[in-house]
C-alpha positions in Angstrom: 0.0 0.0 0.0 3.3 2.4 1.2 4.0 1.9 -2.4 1.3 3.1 -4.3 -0.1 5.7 -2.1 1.0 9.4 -1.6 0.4 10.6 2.2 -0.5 14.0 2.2 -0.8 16.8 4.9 -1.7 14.5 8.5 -2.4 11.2 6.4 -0.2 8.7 7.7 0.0 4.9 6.4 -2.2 2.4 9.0 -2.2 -0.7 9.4 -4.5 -3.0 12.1 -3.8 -6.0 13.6 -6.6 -6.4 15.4 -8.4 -9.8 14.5 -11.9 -8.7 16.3 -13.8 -8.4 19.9 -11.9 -12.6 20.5 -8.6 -10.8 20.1 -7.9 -11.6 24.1 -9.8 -15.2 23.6 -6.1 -16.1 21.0 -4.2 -15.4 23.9 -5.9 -18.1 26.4 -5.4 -20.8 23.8 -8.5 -20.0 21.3 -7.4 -20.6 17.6 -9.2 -18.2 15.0 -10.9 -19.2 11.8 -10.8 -16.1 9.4 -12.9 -16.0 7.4 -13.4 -13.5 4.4 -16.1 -11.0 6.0 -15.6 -12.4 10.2 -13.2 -14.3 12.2 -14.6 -16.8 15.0 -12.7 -18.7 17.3 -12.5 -21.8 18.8 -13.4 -23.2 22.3 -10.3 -23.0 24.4 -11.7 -24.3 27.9 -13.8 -28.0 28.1 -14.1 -28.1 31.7 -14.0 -24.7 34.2 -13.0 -27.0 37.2 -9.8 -28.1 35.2 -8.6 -24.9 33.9 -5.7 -23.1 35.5 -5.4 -19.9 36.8 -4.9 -17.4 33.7 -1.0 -16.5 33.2 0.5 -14.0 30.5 2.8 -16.4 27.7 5.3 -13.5 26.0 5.6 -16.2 23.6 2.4 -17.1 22.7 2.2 -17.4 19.1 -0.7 -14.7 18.6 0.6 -12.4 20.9 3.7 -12.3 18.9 1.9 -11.8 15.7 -0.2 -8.7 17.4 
């Protein structure tokens, strides 16, 4: 897009990672299905009496990508 755009005056080139309202949901272990028009995403916990308490992963693989 950089390439075949002029920015003029206050325009600067954007660019969003954000991969919808689940965006938090990738980081827990939920894995998104894009789709063209929507993204869903995947159930991360079976059972609520066997998950863990919730810890930040720095190298979680959609954390990195964000």
């Amino acid at each position: 897009m950089c390439k075949t755009h002029t920015f003029y005056g206050d325009a600067y080139p954007y660019m969003s990672v954000d991969i919808g309202p689940g965006s938090m949901a990738t980081y827990l272990g939920s894995e998104p299905i894009f789709k063209w028009d929507t993204v869903w995403f995947t159930e991360c916990i079976k059972d609520w009496n066997d998950w863990q308490e919730f810890k930040f992963d720095n190298n979680n693989y959609w954390w990195e990508k964000h």
